[in-house]
N, C-alpha and C positions, 0 to 999 in steps of 0.2 A: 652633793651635787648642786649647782646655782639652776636655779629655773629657768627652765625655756620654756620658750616664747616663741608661737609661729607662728608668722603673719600673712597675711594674703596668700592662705590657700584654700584650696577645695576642699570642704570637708566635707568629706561623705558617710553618712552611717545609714543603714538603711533601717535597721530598727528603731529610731528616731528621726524616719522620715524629715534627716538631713542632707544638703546638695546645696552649701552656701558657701559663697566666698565670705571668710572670717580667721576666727585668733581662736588659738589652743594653746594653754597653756599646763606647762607639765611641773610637779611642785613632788619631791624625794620621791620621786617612779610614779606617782601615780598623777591622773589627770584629773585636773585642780578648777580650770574651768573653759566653759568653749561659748563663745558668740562673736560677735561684732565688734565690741569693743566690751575692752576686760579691765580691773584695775591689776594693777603688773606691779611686783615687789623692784624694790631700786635695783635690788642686784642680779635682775633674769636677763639672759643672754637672749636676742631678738636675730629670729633666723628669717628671715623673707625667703618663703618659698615660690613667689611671684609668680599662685596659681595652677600649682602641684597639687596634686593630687594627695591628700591627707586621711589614709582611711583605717579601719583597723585592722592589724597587723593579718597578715593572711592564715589561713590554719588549713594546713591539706594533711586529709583522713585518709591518707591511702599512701604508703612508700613503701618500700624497701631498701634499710640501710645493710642487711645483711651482717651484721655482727651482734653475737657471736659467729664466727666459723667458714664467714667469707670474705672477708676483710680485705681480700685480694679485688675485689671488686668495689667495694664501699665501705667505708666505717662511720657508727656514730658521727665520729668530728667532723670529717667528712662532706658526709651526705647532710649534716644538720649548716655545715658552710652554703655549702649550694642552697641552701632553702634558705637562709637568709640571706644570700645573694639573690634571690626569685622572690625575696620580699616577706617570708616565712616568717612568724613568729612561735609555730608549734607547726610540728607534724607528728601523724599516728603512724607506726612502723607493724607491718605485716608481723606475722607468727612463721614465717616460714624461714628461719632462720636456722643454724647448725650448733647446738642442738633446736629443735622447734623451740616456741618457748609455750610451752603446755603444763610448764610449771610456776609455783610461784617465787622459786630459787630463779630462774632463768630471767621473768619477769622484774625479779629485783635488781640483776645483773645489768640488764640495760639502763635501767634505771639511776641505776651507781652510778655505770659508766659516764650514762649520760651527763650526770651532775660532775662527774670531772672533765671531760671535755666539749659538750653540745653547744654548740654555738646559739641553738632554738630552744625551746618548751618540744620533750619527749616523751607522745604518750602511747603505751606500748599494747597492743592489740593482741590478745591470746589466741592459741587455737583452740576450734572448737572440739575436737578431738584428741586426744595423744596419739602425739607422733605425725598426726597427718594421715591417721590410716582410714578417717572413717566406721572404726569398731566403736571405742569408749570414748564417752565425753569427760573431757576435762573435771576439775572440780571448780566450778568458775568459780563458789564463792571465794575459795582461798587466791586464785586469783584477781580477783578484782579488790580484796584486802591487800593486794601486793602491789595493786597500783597500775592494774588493764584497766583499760576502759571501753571494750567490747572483744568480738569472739569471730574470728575468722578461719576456717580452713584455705585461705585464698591460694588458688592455685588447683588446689585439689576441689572439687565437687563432691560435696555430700548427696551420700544416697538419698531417696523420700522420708524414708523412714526416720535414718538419723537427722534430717531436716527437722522432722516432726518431733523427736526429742528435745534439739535441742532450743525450739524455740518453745517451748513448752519452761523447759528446764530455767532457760535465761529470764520467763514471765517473771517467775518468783524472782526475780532479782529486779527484773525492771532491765533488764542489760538488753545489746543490743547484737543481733547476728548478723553479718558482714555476708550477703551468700555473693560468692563467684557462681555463676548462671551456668552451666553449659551439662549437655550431657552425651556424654562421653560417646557412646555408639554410636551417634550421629557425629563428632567431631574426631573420633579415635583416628592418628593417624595423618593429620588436617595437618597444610602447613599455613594457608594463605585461603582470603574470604572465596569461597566456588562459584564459579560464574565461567564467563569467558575468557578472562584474562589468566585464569587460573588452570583453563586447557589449553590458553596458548603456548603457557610456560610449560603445561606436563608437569603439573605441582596438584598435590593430594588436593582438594578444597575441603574448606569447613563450613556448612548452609547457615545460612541466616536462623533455621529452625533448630540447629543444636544450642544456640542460646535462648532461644524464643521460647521451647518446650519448655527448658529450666526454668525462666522466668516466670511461665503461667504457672509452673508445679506450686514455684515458692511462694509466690504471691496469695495462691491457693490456700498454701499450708500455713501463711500467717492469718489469714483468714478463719481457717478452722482453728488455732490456736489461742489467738488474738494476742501475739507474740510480735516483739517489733523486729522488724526486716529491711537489709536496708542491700539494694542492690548493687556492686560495683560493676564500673566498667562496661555500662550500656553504648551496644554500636547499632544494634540496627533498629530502623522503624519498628519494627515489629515488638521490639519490645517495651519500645516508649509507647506505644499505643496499650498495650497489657498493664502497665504502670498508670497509666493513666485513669482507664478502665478501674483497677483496683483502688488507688485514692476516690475517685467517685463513689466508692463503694464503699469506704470507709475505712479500708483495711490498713494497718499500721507498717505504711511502706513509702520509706525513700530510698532516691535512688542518685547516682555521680554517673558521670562520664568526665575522660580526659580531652585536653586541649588536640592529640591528636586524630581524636575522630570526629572534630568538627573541623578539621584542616584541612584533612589531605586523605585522600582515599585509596582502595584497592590498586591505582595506578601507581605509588608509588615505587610499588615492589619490581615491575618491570625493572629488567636487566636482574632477577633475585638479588636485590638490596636489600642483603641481610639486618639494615639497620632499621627498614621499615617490617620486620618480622614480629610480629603479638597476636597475644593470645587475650583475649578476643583477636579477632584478625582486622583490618584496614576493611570498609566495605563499600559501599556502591554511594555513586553521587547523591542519589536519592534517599539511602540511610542518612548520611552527614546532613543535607537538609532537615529530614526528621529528627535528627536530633540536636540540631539548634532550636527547632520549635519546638521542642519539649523543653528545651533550658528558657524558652523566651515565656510559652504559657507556666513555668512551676511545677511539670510535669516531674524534669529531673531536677533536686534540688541543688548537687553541687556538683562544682569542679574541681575533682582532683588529678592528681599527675598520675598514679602508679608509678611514679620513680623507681624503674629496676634498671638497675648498672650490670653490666656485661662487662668482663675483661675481651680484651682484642685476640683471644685463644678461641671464647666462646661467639664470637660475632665475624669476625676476619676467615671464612670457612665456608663451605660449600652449604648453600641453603638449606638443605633437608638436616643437616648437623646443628645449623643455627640454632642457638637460645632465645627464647621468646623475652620480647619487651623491652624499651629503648629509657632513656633517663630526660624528665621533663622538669624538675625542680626552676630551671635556669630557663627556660623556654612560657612556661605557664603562663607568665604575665601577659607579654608580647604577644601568642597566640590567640588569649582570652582577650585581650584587647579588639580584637578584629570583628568581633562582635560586635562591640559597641560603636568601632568608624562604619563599619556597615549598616549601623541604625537597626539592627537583631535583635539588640537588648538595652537599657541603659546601664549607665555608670553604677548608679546604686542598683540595680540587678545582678551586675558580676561582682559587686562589691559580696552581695548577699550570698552568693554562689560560692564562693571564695574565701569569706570570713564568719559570717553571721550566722550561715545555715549548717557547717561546718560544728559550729562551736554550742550549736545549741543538739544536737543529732547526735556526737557524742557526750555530751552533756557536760562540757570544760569550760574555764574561763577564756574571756574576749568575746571579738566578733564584739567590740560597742566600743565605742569613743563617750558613754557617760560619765561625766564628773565622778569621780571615786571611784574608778575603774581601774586597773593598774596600764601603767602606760604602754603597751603593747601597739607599737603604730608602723604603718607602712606610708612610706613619701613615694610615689610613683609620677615619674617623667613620661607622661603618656605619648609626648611626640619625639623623644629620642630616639636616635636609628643608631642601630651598632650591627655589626655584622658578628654572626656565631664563630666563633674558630676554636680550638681545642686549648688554645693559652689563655684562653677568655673563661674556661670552664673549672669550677672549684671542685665539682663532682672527679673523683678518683677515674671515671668510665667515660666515654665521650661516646658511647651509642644513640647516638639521632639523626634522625631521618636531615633535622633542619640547619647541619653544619654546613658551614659555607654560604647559611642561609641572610640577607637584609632582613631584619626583625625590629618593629618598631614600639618604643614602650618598655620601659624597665625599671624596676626599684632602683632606686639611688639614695636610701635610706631606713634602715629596718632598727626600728629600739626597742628594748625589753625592758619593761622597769623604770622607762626612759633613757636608759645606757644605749649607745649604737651598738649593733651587734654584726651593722654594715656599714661602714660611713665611708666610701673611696672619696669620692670626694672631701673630707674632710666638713663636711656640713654642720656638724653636731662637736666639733671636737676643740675645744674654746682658744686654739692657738690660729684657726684659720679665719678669714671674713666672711659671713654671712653669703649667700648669694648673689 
């Protein structure tokens, strides 16, 4: 590959408390050096990105590509497209797959897979149980020889008890437990957040307090264990205050929320809009505030999507049938952005949120633009408007709340190694001109 050379862009890292207009230059994948001005070999190709956004590559710890065994919804190739169309350069894929992957046969399978068609870095998250039952724990070490990089029942909620095994179990390894919060007899049954909009519709609700109780449980029980714990998928106040609380305390605990529950709220779902249907549920004005301020103080550390694709059998259907949870791969940036035009957070704060805190939580490469790092980079257009439509979307599933939606802000360049792994425009691909 000839070097590139990118000039007058924003380079953002946050763990090198950088936020300068300058040169990056990329030398056989990996990045070779970054300031002001650089000395440049005769034969690097010179891309002006005239004040793009240049940060490292994005890493979301939380998706679901569903293969093996649901393929009909999402694959590897896929769902690992859409993330680098959202500016991805790795994502960690759930366990709740068909078969689970609770083994280190299965966890290798993705892994394969992954390296003959993943368009991203694919890093595959085990369950913490077999099967998803909540009985027996897994045997992490043979999985994480096989190439996990933490332990999730998500979807399913672990009892206390096996709570308490398994972060006990995961200490000896230093690994890390993924917990989905909620407990079940307070939510059993629940379609949408309970409140009042939820007896307008004559929809089951789920309180604020079926995730809240899990969340003090676990927090608790990483406490007593001194096991690391890392929460998904925080919606309401209540439990970034719990979160918060326990970091002051010292307890080995972080925590993600998705772009759509600082978005849009418990109203969406009027008229049952089965595309705003999740689990956690949509919740009150007042949660979404709270949990932009918990992203803005460090409370919660990252942003990821839950990327879960629904085919139009399981979402096109009468609410109480509906399938929980919509696909954000392709959304994440644009939404995450509105933080930062709102002045909620900065640039190098969603950068952190997004790349850096990501990458260090499960403990993988990226998340830094340092010299001798491999070239892993996102170019994001933070003032481009495109509108969502379903021929726009690479994900196999088009379940979002925000089709049809003006969205402003989107990768228009994703490299791995320094090779585009997104280039529509042609940016990076040595037959077209520069910007």
């Amino acid at each position: 590959m000839r070097p590139l050379l990118f000039t007058n862009a924003r380079i953002i890292d946050p763990g090198q408390d950088w936020d300068f207009l300058g040169r990056l230059l990329v030398e056989n994948g990996i990045i070779a050096a970054v300031g002001q001005s650089l000395e440049v070999p005769e034969d690097a190709r010179t891309i002006d990105l005239k004040g793009k956004w240049l940060v490292p590559g994005l890493i979301d710890i939380h998706v679901h590509l569903r293969e093996p065994g649901e393929e009909y919804k999402e694959t590897i190739e896929t769902g690992t497209a859409a993330a680098a169309a959202g500016g991805f350069t790795a994502v960690a894929c759930m366990a709740n797959t068909r078969p689970v992957n609770d083994s280190a046969g299965i966890t290798k399978f993705i892994l394969e897979r992954a390296r003959e068609v993943a368009k991203t870095r694919v890093y595959p998250i085990a369950a913490v149980t077999v099967g998803q039952r909540g009985e027996q724990l897994t045997e992490f070490g043979d999985l994480l020889s096989a190439g996990a990089v933490a332990f999730s029942d998500d979807g399913l909620p672990l009892g206390a008890r096996m709570m308490r095994h398994a972060l006990e179990y995961a200490k000896s390894f230093d690994a890390l437990i993924i917990s989905h919060s909620e407990e079940l007899e307070l939510s059993e049954g629940g379609l949408m957040n309970e409140g009042r909009i939820s007896i307008e519709l004559g929809l089951k609700g789920i309180p604020a307090a079926a995730e809240e109780v899990a969340v003090f449980r676990d927090v608790t029980l990483a406490g007593l264990t001194g096991g690391r714990l890392h929460i998904a998928h925080v919606s309401t106040k209540g439990s970034v205050e719990i979160i918060r609380q326990a970091k002051a305390r010292g307890i080995k605990v972080t925590a993600e929320t998705a772009p759509h529950y600082f978005s849009i709220t418990e109203e969406a779902v009027i008229g049952y809009n089965t595309s705003a249907k999740m689990n956690p549920p949509l919740r009150t004005e007042a949660d979404r505030v709270a949990i932009i301020e918990g992203i803005r103080d460090g409370t919660i550390d990252v942003i990821a999507t839950d990327h879960a694709p629904h085919s139009t059998i399981e979402k096109e259907c009468e609410f109480q049938l509906a399938a929980n949870g919509i696909i954000g791969l392709e959304t994440s940036v644009p939404l995450s952005l509105n933080l930062v035009r709102s002045g909620h957070i900065s640039a190098s704060q969603l950068v952190r949120c997004m790349s850096s805190s990501p990458s260090q939580i499960l403990g993988v490469a990226g998340g830094s633009l340092t010299p001798g790092s491999p070239a892993d980079i996102s170019v994001i257009d933070s003032d481009q408007t495109f509108i969502l439509t379903l021929e726009s979307l690479h994900s196999m599933s088009h379940n979002s709340p925000f089709l049809g939606k003006e969205l402003q802000g989107r990768a228009i360049l994703t490299l791995i190694d320094g090779r585009p792994i997104y280039d529509p425009e042609g940016i990076a691909s040595p037959h077209q001109d520069p910007l």
